[in-house]
C-alpha positions in Angstrom: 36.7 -22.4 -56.3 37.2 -19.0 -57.1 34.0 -16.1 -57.4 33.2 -17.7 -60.5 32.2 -20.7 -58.6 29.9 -23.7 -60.7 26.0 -22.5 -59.5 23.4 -25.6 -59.3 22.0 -24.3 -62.6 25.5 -24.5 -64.3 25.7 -27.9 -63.1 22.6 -29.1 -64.4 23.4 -27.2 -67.9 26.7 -29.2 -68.1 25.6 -32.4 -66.6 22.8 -32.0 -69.5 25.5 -31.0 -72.3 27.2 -34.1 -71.1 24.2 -36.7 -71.0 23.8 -37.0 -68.0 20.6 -34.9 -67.3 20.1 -34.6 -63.5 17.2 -34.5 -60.9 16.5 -31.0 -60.0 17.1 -32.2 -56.4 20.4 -33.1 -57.1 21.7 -30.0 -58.5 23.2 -28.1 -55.4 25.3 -31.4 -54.1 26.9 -31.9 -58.2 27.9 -28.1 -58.1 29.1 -28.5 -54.6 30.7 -32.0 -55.0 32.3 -30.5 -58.1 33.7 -27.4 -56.3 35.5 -29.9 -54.0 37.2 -31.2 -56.4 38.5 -28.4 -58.4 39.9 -27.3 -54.9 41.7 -30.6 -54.4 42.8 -30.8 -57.7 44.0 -27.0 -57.6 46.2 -28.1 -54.5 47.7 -31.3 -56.6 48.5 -28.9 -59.3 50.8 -26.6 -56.8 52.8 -29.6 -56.2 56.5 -29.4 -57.1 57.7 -32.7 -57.4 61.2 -31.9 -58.9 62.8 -34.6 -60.2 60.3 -37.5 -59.0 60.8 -39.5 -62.1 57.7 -40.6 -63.9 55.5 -43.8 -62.5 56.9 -45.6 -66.0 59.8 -45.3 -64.4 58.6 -47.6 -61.1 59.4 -51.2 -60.9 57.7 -53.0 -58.3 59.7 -55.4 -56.5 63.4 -54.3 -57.6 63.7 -51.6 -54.9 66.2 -52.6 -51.6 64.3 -54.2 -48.6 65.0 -51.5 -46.1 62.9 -52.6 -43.0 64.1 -53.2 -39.9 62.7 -55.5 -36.9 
């Protein structure tokens, strides 16, 4: 995350807001479980995948066998 990173008291403020009220102890691994993913999902989101059509698109099981032995 960036310098406005989630702090253990934002965490438990949100967590809270959300209904899920937290254990004090548990405050510091929610912020830092939740600044892992923002920086995984921030590395998905720089992704180009061109023209990758969308999974609606996917049929399983009508794509050419292309193994070889």
């Amino acid at each position: 995350m960036s310098a406005d990173a989630l702090t253990p008291a934002e965490a438990a403020r949100w967590a809270a807001r959300s209904g899920l009220p937290l254990a004090p102890e548990r405050h510091a691994a929610v912020a830092a479980t939740a600044g892992h993913i923002h920086s995984v999902v921030s590395l998905l989101r720089e992704l180009d995948f061109g023209d990758t059509p969308p999974s609606a698109a996917y049929r399983a099981g009508e794509e050419p066998d292309r193994a070889a032995v």
